[in-house]
C-alpha positions in Angstrom: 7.3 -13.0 -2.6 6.9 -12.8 1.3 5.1 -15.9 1.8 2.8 -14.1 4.8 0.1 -13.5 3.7 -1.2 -17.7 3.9 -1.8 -19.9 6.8 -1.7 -19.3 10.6 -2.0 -15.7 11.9 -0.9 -14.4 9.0 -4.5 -15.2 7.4 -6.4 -13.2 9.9 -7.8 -9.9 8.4 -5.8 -6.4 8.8 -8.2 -4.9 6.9 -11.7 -5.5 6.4 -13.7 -3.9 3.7 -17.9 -4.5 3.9 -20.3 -3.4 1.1 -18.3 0.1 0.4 -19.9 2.7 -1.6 -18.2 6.0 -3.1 -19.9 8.4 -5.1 -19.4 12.0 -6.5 -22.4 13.7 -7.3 -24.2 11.2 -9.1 -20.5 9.3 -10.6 -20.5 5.8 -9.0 -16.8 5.0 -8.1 -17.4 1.9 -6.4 -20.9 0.0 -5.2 -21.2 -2.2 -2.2 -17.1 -3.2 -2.8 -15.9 -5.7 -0.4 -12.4 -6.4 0.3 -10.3 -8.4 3.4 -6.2 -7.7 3.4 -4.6 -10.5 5.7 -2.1 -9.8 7.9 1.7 -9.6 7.2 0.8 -10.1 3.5 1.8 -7.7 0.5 -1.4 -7.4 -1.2 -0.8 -5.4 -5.0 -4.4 -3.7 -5.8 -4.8 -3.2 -9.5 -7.7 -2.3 -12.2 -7.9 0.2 -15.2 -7.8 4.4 -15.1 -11.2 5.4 -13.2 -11.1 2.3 -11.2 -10.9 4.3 -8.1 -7.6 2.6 -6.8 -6.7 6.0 -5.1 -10.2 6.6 -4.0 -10.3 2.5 -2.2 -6.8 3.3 -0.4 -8.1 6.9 0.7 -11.0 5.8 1.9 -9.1 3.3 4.0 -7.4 5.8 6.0 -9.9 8.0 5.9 -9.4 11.1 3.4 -12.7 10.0 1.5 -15.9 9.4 3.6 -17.3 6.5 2.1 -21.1 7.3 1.0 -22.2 3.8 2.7 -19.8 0.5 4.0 -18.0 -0.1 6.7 -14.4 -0.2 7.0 -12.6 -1.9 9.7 -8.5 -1.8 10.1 -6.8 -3.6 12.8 -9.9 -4.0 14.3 -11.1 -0.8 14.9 -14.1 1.3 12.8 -11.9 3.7 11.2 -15.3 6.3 11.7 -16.1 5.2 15.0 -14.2 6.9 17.9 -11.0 6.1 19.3 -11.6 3.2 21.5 -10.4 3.5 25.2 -6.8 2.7 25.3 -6.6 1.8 21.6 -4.8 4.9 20.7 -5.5 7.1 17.4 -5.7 4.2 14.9 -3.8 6.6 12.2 -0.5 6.3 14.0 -0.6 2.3 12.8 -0.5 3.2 9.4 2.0 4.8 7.2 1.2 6.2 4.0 3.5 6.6 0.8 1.8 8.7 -1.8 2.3 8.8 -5.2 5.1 11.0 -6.1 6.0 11.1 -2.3 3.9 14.2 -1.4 7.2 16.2 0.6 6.8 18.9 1.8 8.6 21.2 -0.2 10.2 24.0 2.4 11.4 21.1 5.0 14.7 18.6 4.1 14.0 15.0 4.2 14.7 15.0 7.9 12.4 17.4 8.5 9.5 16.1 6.4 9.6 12.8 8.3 9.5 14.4 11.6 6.2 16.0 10.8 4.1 12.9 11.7 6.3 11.9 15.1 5.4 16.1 15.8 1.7 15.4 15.5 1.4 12.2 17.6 4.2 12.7 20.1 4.4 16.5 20.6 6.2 15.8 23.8 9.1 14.3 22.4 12.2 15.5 22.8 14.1 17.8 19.4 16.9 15.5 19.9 15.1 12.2 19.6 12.8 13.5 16.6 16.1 14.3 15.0 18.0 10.2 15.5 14.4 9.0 14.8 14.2 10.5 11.6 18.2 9.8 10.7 17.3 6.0 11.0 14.5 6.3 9.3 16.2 8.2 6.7 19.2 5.2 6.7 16.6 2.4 6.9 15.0 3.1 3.4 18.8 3.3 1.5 19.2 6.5 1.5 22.8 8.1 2.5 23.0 10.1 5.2 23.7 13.1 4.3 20.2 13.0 2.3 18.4 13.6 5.6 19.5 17.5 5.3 18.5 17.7 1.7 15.7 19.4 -0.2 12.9 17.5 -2.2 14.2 19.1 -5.0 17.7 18.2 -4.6 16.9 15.0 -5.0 16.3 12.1 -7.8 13.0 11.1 -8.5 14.1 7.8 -7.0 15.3 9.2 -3.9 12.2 11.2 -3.5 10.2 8.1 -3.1 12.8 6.5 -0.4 12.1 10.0 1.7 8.5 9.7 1.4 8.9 5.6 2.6 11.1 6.9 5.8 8.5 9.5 6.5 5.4 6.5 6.4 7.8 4.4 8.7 8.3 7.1 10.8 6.0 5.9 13.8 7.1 2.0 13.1 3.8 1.0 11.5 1.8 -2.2 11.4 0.0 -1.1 8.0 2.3 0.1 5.2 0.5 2.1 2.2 2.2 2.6 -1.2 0.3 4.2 -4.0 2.3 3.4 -7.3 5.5 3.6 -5.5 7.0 2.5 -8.4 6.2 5.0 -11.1 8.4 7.4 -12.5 11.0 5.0 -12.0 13.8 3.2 -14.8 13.7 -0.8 -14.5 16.6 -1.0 -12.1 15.4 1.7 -9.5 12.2 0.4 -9.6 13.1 -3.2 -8.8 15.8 -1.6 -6.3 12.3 0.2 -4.7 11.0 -3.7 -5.0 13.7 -5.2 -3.0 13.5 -2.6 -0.4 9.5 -3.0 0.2 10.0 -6.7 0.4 13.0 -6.5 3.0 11.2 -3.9 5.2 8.0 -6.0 4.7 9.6 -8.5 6.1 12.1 -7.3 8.8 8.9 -5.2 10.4 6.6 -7.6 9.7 4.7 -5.3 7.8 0.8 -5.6 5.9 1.3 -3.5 2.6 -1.5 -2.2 0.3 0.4 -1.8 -3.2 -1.1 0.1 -5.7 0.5 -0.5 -8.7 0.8 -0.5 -12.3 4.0 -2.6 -12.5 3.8 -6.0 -13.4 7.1 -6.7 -12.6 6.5 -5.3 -8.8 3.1 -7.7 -9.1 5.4 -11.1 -9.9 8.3 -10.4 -7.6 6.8 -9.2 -4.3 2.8 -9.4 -3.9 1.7 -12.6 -2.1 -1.9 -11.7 -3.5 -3.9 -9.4 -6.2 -6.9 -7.2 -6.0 -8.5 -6.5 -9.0 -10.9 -3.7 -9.2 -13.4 -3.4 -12.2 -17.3 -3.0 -12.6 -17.2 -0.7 -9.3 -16.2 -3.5 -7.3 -13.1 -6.5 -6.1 -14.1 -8.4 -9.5 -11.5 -10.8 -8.1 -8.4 -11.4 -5.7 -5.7 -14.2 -5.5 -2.1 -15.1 -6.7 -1.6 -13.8 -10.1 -1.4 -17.8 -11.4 -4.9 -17.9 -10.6 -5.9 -14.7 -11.8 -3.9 -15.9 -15.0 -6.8 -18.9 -15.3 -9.6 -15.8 -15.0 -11.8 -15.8 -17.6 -12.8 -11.5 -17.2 -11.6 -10.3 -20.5 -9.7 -7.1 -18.3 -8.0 -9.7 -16.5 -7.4 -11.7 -19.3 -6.1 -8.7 -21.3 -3.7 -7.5 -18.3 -1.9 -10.1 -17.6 -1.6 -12.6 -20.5 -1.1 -9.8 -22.9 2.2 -9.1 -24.2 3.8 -7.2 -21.5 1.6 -9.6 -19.0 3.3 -12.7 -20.0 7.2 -11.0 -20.6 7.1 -10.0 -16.4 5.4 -13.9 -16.2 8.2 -15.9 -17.6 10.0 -17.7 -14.6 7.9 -16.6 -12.0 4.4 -18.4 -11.7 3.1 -18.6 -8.4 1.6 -21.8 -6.7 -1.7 -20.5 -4.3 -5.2 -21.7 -3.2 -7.9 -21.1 -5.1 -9.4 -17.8 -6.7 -11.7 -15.9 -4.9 -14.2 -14.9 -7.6 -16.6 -11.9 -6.9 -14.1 -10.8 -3.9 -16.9 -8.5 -3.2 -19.1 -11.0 -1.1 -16.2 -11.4 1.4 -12.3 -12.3 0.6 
C-alpha cells in the first residue's frame, strides 16, 4: 500500500464531505453522509448494488447536485464560484470512468487531448500532441496505441487510455470508478501496480471505487464503506475485519474476503465507526 495517507501533511483533508444528501424523487440515495479523504492517500470506497458509490464520486465533481451537504475539495466549495486566482477547481481532478468512457470517433491521442483543449485552448497543436504521447507512454501503453481507436483496443488497454486522458492536466485528485472490472486476475493486478506507482510518483489522492478485494488488500491505505445511506464506517481493512456490521462482516471475512486476506493484514489506527459524524 502507499503508506500516505497517515501522519504529517498527508493527514490533512483533500476532500471534505459534510451532512450530504442525494435524492431522486422521493428515492433516498444517501442522508446527511459525511466523508474526509486525506491527502496523498488511496482511499478504496465500497458498499453493496444501490449504495450510490457512483452517485458519492459524481457528486464530488460535480455531475449530481447534491439535494443538501456541502462538499469541499482542495479547499474550495465545489458549488461556490471559482475563487480569485484559484483557477477552475475541475482541472485538479482527473476522472477514470467505468469502462473508460472514450470517445468513440477520436484515437487514444485524441481523446486525451479533449480536456487539455477545454482548459488551455491556447495551446499550441504541437504541444497537445507530446502532451498526450507522454501521457499515453506514462500509463503502459505502447506508442503506437496513441493513434488507435477505442475499439481497436483490449478491454485492458481501454482503461490505460482512459487513465492517460484523467492525467492529462497532471492532477492532484485522481478518480477511478471500478477501474478494475472487466479485467482477468493478471491485468487487473497489472492496472493495480500502475495506480500505486503513479500514486506515488505524482503524489496523487485517489478515490477507488471498487469491487476488487484484491485491489482493496494490495493498494488502498484506507476503506469507505457505504451502507444505510451513509459512511457506516472507514479505516484499514484489519479494522474493518474487527467490525461487527453483518455487510461488513459478510464482505470481507467471507470466503472470497478471507482468500484476498491471507498474507496481507494491515496494521492502522483505530476504526472510525459512524464515519458520518466526521472522518
Amino acid at each position: 500500500m502507499s503508506g500516505q495517507g497517515t501522519g504529517g501533511a498527508a493527514s490533512e483533508a483533500a476532500i471534505t464531505i459534510e451532512g450530504l444528501d442525494n435524492r431522486f424523487g422521493d428515492h433516498v440515495i444517501h442522508h446527511d453522509l459525511s466523508l474526509q479523504v486525506r491527502r496523498g492517500e488511496i482511499l478504496g470506497v465500497v458498499g453493496g448494488s444501490g449504495t450510490g458509490k457512483s452517485v458519492l464520486m459524481r457528486s464530488i465533481i460535480g455531475l449530481q447536485r447534491p439535494t443538501q451537504g456541502q462538499i469541499t475539495v482542495l479547499g474550495q466549495d465545489v458549488d461556490a464560484p471559482p475563487q480569485h486566482g484559484m483557477g477552475d477547481i475541475r482541472s485538479r481532478w482527473g476522472v477514470l470512468f467505468q469502462g473508460g468512457a472514450l470517445f468513440s470517433t477520436l484515437t487514444v491521442a485524441e481523446n486525451v487531448e479533449v480536456p487539455l483543449k477545454e482548459f488551455y485552448p491556447d495551446m499550441s497543436a504541437r504541444l497537445r500532441r507530446e502532451i498526450a504521447r507522454y501521457k499515453v507512454m506514462l500509463t503502459g501503453l505502447p506508442q503506437e496505441a496513441a493513434d488507435k481507436f477505442p475499439s481497436e483496443l483490449s478491454g485492458g488497454m481501454k482503461k490505460r487510455a482512459g487513465l492517460a486522458r484523467a492525467l492529462a492536466l497532471d492532477p492532484e485528485l485522481l478518480f477511478l470508478d471500478e477501474p478494475t472490472a472487466g479485467l482477468d486476475p493478471i491485468g487487473a493486478a497489472a492496472f493495480d501496480r500502475l495506480t500505486l506507482e503513479l500514486q506515488d510518483t505524482l503524489g496523487l489522492t485517489v478515490f477507488l471505487i471498487t469491487h476488487d478485494l484484491d485491489t482493496l488488500h494490495e493498494i488502498c491505505d484506507r476503506v469507505a464503506v457505504l451502507a444505510d445511506k451513509q459512511v457506516i464506517a472507514c479505516g484499514t481493512i484489519a479494522q474493518l475485519m474487527a467490525s461487527d456490521h453483518p455487510w461488513i462482516q459478510d464482505y470481507f471475512n467471507g470466503p472470497r474476503g478471507r482468500a484476498a486476506a491471507a498474507g496481507h493484514l494491515p496494521v492502522g489506527d483505530a476504526l472510525d465507526f459512524g464515519a458520518q459524524t466526521k472522518a
